[in-house]
C-alpha positions, 0 to 999 in steps of 0.5 A: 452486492451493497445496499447502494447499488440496489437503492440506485437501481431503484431510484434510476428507474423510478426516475427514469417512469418520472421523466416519461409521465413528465414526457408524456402529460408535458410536464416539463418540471415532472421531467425535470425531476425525473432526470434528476432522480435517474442521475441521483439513481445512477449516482448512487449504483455507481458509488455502490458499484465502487465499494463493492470492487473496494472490498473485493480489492481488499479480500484479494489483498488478504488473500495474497497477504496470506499467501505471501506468509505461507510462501516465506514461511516455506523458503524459511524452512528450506533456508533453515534446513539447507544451513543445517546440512551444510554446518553437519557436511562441514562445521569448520567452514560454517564456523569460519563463515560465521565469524568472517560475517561477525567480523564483517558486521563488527566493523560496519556498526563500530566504524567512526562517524563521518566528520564535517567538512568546514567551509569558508561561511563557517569560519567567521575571522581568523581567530576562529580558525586558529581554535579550530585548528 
């Protein structure tokens, strides 16, 4: 629990007492500061109210950040293993596979890069386009 929530809690009933003595010898200025200091006080357990559920959030995100590693770590293995018993079933397809997605991969990171299109602001005269040409 924070420190907050408890000096909040402490500060609204204090406050709360205030405004009742305030209440009772009808001082209104008494009162006064005593609704403020129990608002001040409800102020402050909510703020502690807030950090606490802040870092409940946070554990909770540790913990299914942890869980998430364990997990792919797990299908990482299975992956691992299942690729193992396939390329010892049948190496030939696994190297046929293997260089169909070389290949694959070859020809999408060597392809040309696109060329601009010209438009018609581009070309300022005619004698531009004939050098472009």
């Amino acid at each position: 629990m924070d420190e907050k929530r408890l000096e909040g809690a402490a500060n609204s009933v204090a406050g709360k007492a205030e405004a009742a003595y305030g209440r009772l010898t009808g001082d209104t200025a008494a009162q006064a500061k005593g609704h403020a200091r129990d608002a001040a006080g409800t102020v402050q357990r909510i703020y502690g109210q807030a950090k606490d559920a802040a870092e409940n959030l946070g554990d909770a995100a540790s913990d299914l950040a942890s869980q998430a590693v364990e997990t792919g770590g797990q299908y990482y293995r299975q992956g691992n293993r299942a690729v193992a018993s396939v390329m010892r079933e049948r190496p030939l397809g696994a190297l046929l596979a293997a260089g169909a997605i070389g290949f694959g991969l070859a020809l999408l990171l060597n392809r040309p890069a696109p060329r601009r299109r010209l438009r018609w602001g581009d070309l300022r005269d005619l004698r531009d386009w004939r050098e472009l040409r």
